[in-house]
C-alpha positions as CSV (number, residue, x, y, z in Angstrom):
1,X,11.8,6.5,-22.6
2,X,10.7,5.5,-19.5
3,X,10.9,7.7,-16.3
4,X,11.9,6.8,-12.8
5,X,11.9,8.5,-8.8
6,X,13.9,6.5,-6.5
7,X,12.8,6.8,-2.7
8,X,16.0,5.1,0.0
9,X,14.4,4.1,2.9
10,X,16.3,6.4,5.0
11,X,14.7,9.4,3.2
12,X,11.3,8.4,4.4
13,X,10.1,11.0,6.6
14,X,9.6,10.2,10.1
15,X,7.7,10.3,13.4
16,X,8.5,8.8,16.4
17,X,6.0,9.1,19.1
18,X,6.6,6.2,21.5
19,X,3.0,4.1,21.1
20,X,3.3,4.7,17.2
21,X,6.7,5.0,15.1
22,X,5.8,6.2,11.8
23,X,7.5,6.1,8.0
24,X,6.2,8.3,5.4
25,X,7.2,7.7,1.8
26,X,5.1,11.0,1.0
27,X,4.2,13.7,2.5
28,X,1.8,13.6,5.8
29,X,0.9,14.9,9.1
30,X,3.7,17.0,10.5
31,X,6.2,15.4,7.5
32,X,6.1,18.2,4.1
33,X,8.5,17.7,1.2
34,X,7.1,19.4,-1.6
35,X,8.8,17.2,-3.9
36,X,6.8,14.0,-2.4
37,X,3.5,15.1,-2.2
38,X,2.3,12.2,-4.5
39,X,3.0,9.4,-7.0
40,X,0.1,10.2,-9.6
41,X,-2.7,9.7,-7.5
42,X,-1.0,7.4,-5.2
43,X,-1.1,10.3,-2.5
44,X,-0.2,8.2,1.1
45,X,2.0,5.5,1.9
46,X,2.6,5.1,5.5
47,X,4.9,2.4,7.5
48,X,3.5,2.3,11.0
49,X,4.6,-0.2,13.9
50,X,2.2,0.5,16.8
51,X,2.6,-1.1,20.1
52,X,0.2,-3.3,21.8
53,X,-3.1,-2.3,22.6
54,X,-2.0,1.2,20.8
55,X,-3.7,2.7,18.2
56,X,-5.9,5.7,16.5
57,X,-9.1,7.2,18.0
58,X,-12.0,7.8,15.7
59,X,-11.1,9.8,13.0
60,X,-13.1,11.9,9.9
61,X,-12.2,10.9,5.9
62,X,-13.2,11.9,2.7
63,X,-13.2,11.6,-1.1
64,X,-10.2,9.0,-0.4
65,X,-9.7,4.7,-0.9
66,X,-7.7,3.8,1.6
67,X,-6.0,0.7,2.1
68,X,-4.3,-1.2,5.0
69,X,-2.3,-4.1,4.7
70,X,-1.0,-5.4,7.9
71,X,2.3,-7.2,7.7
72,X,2.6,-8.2,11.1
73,X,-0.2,-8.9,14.1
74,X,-3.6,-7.4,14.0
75,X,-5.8,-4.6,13.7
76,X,-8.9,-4.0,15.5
77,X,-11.1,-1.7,12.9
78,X,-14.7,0.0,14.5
79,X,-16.3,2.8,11.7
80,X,-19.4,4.9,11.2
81,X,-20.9,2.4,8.8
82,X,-20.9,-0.2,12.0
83,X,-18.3,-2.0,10.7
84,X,-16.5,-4.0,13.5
85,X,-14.1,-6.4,12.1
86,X,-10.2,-7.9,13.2
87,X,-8.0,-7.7,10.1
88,X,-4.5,-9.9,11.0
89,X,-1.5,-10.6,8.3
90,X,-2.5,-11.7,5.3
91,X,-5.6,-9.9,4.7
92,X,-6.0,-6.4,3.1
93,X,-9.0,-4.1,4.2
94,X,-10.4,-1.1,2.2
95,X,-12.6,1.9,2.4
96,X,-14.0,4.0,0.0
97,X,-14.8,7.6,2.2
98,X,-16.7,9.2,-0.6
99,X,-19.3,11.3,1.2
100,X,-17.6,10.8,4.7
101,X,-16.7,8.0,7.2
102,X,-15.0,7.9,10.8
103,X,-13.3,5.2,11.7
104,X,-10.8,3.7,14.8
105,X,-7.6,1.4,14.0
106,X,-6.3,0.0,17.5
107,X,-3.6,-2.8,17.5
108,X,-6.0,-6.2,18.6
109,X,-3.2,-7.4,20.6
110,X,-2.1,-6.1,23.9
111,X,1.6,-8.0,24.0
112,X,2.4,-8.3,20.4
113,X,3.4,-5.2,17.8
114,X,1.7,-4.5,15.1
115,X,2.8,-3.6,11.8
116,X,0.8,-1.8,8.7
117,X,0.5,-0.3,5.4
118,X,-1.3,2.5,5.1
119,X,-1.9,3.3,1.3
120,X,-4.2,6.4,-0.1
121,X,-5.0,7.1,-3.4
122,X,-7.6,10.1,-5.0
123,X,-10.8,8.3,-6.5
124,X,-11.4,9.0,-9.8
125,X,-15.4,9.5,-8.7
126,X,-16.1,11.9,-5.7
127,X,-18.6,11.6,-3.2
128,X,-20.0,8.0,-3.4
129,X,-21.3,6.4,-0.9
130,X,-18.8,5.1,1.8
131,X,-18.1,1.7,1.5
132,X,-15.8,-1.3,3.6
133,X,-14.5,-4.9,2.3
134,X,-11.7,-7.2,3.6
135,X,-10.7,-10.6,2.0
136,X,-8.1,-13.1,3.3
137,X,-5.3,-13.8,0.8
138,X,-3.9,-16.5,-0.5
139,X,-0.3,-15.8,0.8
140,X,0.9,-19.4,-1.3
141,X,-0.3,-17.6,-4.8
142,X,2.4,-14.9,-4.3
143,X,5.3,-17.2,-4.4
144,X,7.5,-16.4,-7.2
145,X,4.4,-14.6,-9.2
146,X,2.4,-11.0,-8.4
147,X,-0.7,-11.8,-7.0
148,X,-3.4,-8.9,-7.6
149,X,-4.9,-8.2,-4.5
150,X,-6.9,-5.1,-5.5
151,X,-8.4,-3.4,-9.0
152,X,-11.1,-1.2,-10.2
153,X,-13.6,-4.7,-10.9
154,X,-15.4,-6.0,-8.3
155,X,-16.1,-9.0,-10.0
156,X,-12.3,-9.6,-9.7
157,X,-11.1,-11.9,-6.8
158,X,-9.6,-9.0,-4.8
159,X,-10.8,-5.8,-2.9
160,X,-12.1,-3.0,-5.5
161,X,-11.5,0.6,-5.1
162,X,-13.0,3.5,-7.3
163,X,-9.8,4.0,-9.6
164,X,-8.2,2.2,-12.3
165,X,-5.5,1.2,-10.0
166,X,-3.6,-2.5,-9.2
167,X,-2.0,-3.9,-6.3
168,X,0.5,-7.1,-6.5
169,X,2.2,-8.6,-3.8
170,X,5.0,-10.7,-4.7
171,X,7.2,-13.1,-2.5
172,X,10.0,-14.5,-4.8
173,X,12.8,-16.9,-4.2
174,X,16.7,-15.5,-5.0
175,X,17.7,-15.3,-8.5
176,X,14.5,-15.6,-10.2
177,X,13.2,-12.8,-13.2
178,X,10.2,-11.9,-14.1
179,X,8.2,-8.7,-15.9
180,X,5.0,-6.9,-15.2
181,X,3.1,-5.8,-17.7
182,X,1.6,-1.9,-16.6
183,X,-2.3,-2.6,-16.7
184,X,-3.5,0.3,-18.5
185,X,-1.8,3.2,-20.5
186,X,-0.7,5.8,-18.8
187,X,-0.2,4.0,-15.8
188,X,3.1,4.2,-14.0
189,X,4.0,1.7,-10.7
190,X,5.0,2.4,-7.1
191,X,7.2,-1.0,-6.0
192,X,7.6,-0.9,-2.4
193,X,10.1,-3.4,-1.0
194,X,8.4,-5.3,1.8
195,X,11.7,-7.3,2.7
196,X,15.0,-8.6,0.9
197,X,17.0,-7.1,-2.1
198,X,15.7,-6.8,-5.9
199,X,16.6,-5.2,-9.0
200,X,13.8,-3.5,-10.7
201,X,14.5,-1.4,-14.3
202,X,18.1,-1.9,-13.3
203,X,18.1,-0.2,-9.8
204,X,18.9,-2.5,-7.1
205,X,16.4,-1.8,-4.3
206,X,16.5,-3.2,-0.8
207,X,14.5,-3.0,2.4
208,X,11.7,-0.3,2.5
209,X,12.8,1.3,-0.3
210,X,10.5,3.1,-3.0
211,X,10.6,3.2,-6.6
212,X,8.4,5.0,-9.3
213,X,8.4,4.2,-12.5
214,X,6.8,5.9,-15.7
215,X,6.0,6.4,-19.2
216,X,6.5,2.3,-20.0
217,X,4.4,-1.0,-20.8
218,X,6.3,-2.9,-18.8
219,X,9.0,-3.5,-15.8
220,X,12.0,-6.1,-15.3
221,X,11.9,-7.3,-12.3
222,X,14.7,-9.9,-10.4
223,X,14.8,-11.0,-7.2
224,X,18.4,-10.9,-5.6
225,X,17.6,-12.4,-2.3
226,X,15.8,-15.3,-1.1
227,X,13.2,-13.5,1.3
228,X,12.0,-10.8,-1.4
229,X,8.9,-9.1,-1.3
230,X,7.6,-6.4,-3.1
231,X,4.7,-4.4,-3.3
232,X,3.1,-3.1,-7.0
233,X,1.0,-0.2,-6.9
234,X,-0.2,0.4,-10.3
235,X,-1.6,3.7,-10.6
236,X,-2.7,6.6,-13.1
237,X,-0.4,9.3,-12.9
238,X,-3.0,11.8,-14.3
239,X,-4.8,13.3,-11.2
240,X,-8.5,13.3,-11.8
């Protein structure tokens, strides 16, 4: 039988510190709840708006893929591979830290906020070398389907990380039903609603809420509003 953890938005921890305001669905920085410390090996997923022209100073990582989907405005990325690079909605960026990498996120615009998702999951390989990739989506494939946007192949059409993990992002119209099949056994998924209302495996989830779900092939998914969008994180649960 499958298992589930439900996540409200308004459980998210929190951090609000004027240039940066900051949701946590798992444990980070000065949030601690030892009963969210991870989803399997999905370990960070962070909600940040960050004001214009605000933004993170260099800043050390390791053994860690980390992934950054903006939702709104633009990121301006500098790291210690010499990466310089602008990464605006409807692009996803990714690094691999393995044997170490610094890096600076800044918001590219001075009069506009930004929004993000910061996502990190364990690698299943440690100390490889650092690596960085960004693609531009196609935002029109997401309608009514889940369009991968990352795996573990990097002959797939989508950012790669070093773990057997899946992202989809959906964008669905009201009233339509779909399933998604779990990629590999052992797998559970993370669905993170981006915007609007959905039922998934029966719980009806609505704006920035989380839900984990376990020990199954497959979820039921329906979208109960006309703007819904959702976020699939398919991950092991097993930590490495």
């Amino acid at each position: 039988m499958s298992q589930f953890i439900l996540h409200k938005e308004n459980t998210r921890g929190h951090a609000n510190h004027g240039w940066l305001n900051a949701h946590h669905s798992f444990s980070f920085a000065n949030y601690y709840n030892p009963e969210r410390m991870h989803f399997g090996v999905l370990r960070v997923l962070n909600d940040d708006l960050i004001a214009g022209g605000m933004g993170f100073g260099a800043h050390p990582h390791d053994n860690m893929e980390i992934i950054t989907i903006p939702l709104a405005g633009a990121i301006a990325h500098k790291d210690s591979m010499g990466n310089s690079a602008v990464i605006k909605s409807g692009e996803i960026q990714v690094m691999s830290a393995g044997t170490g990498v610094s890096h600076s996120e800044f918001n590219a615009n001075a009069d506009e906020e930004l929004n993000l998702l910061q996502i990190w999951l364990f690698p299943n390989q440690k100390n490889v070398t650092p690596r960085y990739d960004q693609r531009t989506l196609d935002v029109a494939a997401r309608h009514n389907n889940f369009q991968q946007i990352l795996s573990p192949n990097a002959s797939d059409d989508n950012v790669w990380i070093h773990q057997d993990a899946w992202f989809s992002l959906g964008k669905f119209d009201a009233g339509f039903e779909t399933e998604y099949k779990i990629k590999k056994a052992r797998n559970g998924v993370y669905a993170f609603v981006i915007s609007g209302e959905v039922t998934i495996n029966g719980q009806v989830l609505s704006k920035r809420d989380g839900l984990g779900v376990w020990d199954t092939d497959a979820i039921s998914f329906t979208a109960n509003s006309a703007d819904a969008e959702v976020l699939l994180m398919d991950v092991p649960m097993e930590l490495n």
